[in-house]
C-alpha positions in Angstrom: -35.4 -18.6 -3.9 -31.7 -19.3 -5.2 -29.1 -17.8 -3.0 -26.8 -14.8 -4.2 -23.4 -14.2 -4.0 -22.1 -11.2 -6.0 -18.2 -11.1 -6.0 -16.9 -7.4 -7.0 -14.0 -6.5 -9.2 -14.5 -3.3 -8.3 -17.4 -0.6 -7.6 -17.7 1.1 -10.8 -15.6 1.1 -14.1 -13.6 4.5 -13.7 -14.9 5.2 -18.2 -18.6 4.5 -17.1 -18.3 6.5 -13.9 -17.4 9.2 -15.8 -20.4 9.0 -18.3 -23.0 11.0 -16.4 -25.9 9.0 -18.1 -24.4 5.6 -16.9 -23.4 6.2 -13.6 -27.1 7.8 -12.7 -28.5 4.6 -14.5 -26.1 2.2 -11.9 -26.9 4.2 -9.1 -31.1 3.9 -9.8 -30.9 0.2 -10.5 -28.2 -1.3 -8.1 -30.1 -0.7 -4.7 -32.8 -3.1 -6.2 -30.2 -5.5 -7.5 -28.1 -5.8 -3.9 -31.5 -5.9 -2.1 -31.7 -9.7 -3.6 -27.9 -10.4 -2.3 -26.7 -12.6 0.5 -23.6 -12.2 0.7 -20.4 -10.3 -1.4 -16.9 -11.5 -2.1 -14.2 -8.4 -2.3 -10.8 -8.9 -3.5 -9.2 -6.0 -0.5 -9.1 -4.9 2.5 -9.5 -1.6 0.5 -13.1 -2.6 -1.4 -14.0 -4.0 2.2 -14.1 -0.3 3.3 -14.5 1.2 -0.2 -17.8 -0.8 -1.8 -20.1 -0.5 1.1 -19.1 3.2 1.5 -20.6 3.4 -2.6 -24.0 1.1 -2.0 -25.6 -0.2 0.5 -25.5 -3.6 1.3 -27.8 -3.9 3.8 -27.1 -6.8 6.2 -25.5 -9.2 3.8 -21.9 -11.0 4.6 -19.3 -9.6 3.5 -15.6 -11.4 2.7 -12.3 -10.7 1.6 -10.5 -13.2 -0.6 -7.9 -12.4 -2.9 -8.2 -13.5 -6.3 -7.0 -16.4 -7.8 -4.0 -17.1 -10.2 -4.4 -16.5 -13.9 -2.0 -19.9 -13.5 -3.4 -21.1 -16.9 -1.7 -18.3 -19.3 1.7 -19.3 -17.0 3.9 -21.4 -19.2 7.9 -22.3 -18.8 8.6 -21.6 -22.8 11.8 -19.5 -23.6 12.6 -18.2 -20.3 16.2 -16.6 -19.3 18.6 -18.1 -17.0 20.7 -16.1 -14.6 23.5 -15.9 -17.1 21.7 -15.0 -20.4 23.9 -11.9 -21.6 20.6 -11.0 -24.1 18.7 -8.3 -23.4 16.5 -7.3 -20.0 12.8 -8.3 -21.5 10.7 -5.8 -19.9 6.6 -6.1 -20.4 3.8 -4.2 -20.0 0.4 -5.4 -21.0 -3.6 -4.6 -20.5 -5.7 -2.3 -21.7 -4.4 1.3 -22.4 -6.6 3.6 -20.4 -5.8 7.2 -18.5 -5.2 5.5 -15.3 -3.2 2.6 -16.6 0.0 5.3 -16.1 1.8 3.7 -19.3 3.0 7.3 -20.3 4.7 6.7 -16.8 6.6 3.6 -18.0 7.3 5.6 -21.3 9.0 8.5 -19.6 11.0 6.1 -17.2 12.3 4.2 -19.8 13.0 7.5 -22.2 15.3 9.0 -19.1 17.5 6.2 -19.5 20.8 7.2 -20.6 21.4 5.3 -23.8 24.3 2.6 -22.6 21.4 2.0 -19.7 18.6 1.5 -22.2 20.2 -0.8 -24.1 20.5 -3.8 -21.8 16.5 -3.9 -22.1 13.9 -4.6 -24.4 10.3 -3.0 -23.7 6.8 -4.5 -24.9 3.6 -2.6 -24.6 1.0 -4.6 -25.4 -2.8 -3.8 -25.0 -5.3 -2.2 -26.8 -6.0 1.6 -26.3 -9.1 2.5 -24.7 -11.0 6.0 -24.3 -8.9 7.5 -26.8 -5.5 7.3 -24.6 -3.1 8.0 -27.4 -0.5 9.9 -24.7 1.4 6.7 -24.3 1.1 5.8 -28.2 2.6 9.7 -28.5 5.6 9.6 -25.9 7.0 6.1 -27.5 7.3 7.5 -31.0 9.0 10.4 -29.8 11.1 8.7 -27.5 15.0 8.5 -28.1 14.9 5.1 -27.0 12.0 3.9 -29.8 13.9 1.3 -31.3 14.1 -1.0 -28.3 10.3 -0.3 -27.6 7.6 -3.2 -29.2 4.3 -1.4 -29.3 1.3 -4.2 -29.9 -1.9 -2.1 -29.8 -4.8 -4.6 -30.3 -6.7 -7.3 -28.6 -4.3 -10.1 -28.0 -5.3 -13.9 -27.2 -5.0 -15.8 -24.2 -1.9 -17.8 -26.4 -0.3 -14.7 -28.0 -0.1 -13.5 -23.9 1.4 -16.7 -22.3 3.7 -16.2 -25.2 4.9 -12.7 -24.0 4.8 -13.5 -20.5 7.4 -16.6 -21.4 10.0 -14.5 -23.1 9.4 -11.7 -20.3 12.2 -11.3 -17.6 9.9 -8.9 -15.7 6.9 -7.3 -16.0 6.2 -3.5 -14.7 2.7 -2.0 -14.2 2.6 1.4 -13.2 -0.9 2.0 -12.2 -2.6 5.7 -10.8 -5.3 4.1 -9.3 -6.7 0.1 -8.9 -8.0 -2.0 -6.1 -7.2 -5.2 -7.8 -5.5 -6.2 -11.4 -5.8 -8.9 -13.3 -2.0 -8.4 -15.0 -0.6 -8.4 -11.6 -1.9 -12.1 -10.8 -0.8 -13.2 -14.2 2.9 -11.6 -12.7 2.3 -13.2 -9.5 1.4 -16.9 -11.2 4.6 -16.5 -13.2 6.9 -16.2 -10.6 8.8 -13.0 -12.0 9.6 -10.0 -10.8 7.1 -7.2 -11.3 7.5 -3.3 -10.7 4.1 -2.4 -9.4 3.1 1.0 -8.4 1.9 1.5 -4.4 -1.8 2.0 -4.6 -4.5 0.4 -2.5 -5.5 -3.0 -3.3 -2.1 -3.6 -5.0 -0.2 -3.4 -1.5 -1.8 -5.8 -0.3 -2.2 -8.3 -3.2 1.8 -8.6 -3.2 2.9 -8.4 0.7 4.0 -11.6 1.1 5.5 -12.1 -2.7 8.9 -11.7 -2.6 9.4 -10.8 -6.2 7.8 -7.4 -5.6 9.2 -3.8 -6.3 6.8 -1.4 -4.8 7.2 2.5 -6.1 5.0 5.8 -5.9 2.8 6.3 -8.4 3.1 9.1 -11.3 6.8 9.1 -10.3 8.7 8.0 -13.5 12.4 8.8 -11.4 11.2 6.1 -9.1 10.1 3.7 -11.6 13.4 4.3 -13.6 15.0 3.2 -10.8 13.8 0.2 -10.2 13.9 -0.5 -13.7 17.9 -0.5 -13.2 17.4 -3.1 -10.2 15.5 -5.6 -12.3 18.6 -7.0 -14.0 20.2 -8.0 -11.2 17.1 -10.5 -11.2 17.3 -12.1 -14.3 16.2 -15.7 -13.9 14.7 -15.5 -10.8 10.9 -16.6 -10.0 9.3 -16.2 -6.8 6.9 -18.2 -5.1 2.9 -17.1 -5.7 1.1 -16.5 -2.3 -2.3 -17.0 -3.6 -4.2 -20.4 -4.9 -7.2 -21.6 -6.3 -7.0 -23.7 -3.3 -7.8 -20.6 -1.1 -10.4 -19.3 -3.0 -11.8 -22.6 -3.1 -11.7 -23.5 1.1 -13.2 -19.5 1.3 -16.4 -19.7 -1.0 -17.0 -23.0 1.0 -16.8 -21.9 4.1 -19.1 -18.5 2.6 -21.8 -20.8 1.1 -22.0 -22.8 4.7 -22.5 -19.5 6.4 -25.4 -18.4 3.7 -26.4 -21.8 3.8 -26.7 -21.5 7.3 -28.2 -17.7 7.7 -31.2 -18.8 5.1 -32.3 -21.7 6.8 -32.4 -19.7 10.7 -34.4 -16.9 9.1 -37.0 -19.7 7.1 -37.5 -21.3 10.7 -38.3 -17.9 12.2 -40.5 -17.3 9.6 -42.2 -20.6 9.8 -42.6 -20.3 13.9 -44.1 -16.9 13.3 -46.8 -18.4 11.1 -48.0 -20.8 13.7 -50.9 -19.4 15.8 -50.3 -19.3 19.2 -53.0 -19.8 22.2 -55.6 -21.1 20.1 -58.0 -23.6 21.2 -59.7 -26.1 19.6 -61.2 -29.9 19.2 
């Protein structure tokens, strides 16, 4: 009898999609699982059209609310000003994974000429996943290896708000994602972020003004901004997204459920009482 709200990262993991085994076992079993669902919670207007295309979810609601700040790995620690002369701290960090586009990052940064590389330091940090060594590959043969930090492991909430403090900006150069994690951790820190122009990503940073859109899979582009970025050394950018929201739209959503369960118990109740029956 509980009520069901299933909020969606995204439809399917792109690794177990392409396991034929697991995506015929998700695609058995899910109908069952949704058929118990009230209602859904998607992150974009691109998973609003995207996830029902995928399953079927009958005649739930369905909402989009963006996702909350990862405000608690956001500390103020070792930040630049304006007039820091040290290096541009560049960061990159999540899992390593084909459509991650890190080799992307990797290529921008190696077309550098030297004098232009050298006002920036680059961290990569993130464990690699599905056996995606290309990035691994392009940074140790990159002339430009030296000012590259490579972390490849599982790293802690602390070790991260660490990085993100000493960051100046942070660039995620995804192929593919309807919503991202890193990006709100960007987004909660105030600083700039390079991030490519795909779905859900659009639309999470429209009204953030620290946002430098590019193609995707287009390391010119991305080198490009890269050369922007220290122009905006110190700057921090006000986050358009809040617990706050989140919190004002899963009310409202759990009033409406709320709501739709109790009108369909009274019709079920008033089509259990007999009608045109006589009697003593």
């Amino acid at each position: 009898g509980a009520r069901i709200i299933l909020e969606w990262h995204e439809g399917q993991d792109t690794g177990e999609a392409a396991m034929p085994a697991a995506r015929r076992y998700v695609h058995a079993l899910m109908p069952r699982f949704l058929s118990l669902v009230d209602a859904h919670v998607v992150h974009s207007s691109f998973d609003l059209q995207a996830i029902p295309a995928a399953y079927s979810l009958r005649n739930a609601i369905v909402r989009v609310m963006p996702h909350g700040p990862y405000d608690h790995i956001v500390t103020s620690a070792g930040r630049a000003d304006a007039g820091d002369e040290s290096p541009f701290r560049l960061l990159y960090f999540g899992v390593i994974r084909p459509f991650k586009g890190v080799e992307d990052l990797v290529a921008a940064f190696r077309s550098l000429g030297r004098d232009q590389a050298s006002q920036f330091r680059l961290s990569v940090v993130g464990e690699t996943w599905e056996g995606w060594t290309i990035p691994d590959e392009a940074i140790a043969s990159s002339p430009h290896r030296d000012l590259i930090e490579r972390v490849d492991r599982y790293v802690s909430d602390e070790e991260l708000a660490a990085y993100v403090a000493r960051a100046d900006a942070i660039v995620l150069p995804y192929h593919r994602s309807s919503m991202s994690g890193p990006l709100h951790v960007a987004l909660a820190a105030g600083l700039p972020v390079v991030v490519t122009a795909v779905v859900g990503l659009v639309e999470a940073v429209q009204n953030y003004a620290g946002a430098v859109l590019v193609p995707p899979q287009d390391p010119a582009a991305l080198r490009d901004a890269l050369l922007e970025l220290p122009a905006r050394r110190g700057q921090r950018y006000a986050n358009p997204h809040s617990w706050q929201q989140t919190l004002d739209g899963y009310r409202a959503l759990i009033g409406e459920v709320c709501e739709m369960r109790g009108s369909r118990s009274r019709a079920t109740a008033s089509s259990l009482v007999p009608h045109g029956v006589g009697g003593s």
